[in-house]
C-alpha positions in Angstrom: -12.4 3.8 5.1 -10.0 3.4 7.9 -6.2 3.1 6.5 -3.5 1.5 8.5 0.1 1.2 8.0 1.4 -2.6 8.4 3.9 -2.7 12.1 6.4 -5.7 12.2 6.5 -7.3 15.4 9.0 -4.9 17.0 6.6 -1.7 15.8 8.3 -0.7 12.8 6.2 0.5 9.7 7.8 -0.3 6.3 5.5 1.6 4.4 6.2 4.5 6.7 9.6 4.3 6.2 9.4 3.9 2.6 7.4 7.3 2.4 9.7 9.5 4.9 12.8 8.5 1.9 10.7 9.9 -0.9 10.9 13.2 -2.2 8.9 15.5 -0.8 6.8 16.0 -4.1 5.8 12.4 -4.5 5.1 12.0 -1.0 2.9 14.6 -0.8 1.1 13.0 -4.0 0.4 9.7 -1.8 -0.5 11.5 1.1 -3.3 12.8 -0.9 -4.4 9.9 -2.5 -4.2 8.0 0.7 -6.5 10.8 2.7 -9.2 10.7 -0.8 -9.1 6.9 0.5 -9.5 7.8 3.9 -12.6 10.1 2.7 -14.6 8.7 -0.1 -13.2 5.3 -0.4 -11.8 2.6 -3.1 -13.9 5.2 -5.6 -12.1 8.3 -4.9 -10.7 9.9 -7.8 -6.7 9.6 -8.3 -7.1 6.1 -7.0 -5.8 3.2 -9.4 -5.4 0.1 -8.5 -5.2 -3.4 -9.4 -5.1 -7.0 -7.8 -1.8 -9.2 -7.8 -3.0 -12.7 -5.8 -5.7 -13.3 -4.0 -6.7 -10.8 -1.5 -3.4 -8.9 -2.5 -4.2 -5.5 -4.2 -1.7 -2.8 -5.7 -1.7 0.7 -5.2 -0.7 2.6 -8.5 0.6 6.1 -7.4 2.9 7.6 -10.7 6.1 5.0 -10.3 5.0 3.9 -7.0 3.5 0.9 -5.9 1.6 0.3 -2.4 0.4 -3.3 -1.6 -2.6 -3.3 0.4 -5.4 -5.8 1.9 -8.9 -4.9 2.4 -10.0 -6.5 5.9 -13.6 -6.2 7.7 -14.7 -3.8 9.5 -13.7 -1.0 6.0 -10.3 -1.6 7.0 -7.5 -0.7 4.4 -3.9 -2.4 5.8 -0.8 -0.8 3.9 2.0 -3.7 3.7 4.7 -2.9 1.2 5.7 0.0 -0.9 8.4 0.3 -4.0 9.3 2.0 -6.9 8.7 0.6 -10.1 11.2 -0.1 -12.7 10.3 -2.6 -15.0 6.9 -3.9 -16.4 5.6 -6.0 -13.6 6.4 -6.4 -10.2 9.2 -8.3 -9.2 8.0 -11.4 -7.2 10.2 -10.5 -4.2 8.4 -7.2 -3.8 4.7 -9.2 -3.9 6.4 -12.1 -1.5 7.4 -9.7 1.0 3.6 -8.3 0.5 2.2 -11.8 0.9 3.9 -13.0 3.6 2.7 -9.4 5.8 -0.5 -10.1 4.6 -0.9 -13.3 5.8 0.6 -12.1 9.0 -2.2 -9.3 9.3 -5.1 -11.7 8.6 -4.0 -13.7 11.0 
């Protein structure tokens, strides 16, 4: 499966951003569950995941959260990451994940 990090219009990656603030322990953890993607897949082990609307997945990586989109073609598109600090996802985190998604698919 081909991953791909989600670019605004001016070229900037979110997700990427989000990852280079993160300690280097955790982001070494979703670097390797992002490559077990890259290699085997939605079945690879250490992947958990779950969907949020539609075509709008979540993935769960200890207290962070990635929202993704599946597109043809095997294509993984990363939109939106955050830490997690309550019980469910706070709807401005999954608007902001909606609105790149619809942007994407496109």
């Amino acid at each position: 499966m081909r991953v791909e990090l989600y670019r605004t219009p001016s070229g900037r990656s979110p997700v990427e951003d989000y990852l280079k603030g993160l300690p280097i322990q955790e982001g070494a953890e979703i670097d390797a569950v992002i490559e077990s993607i890259e290699q085997h897949g939605l079945d690879a082990p250490l992947v958990s995941m779950r969907q949020i609307r539609g075509k709008l997945w979540e993935l769960r990586i200890s207290r962070n959260r990635i929202f993704y989109v599946l597109l043809k073609g095997n294509r993984m598109v990363l939109l939106h990451a955050y830490k997690k600090r309550g019980q469910k996802a706070p709807i401005r985190e999954i608007e902001t994940a909606l609105r790149r998604m619809s942007e994407v698919m496109e």
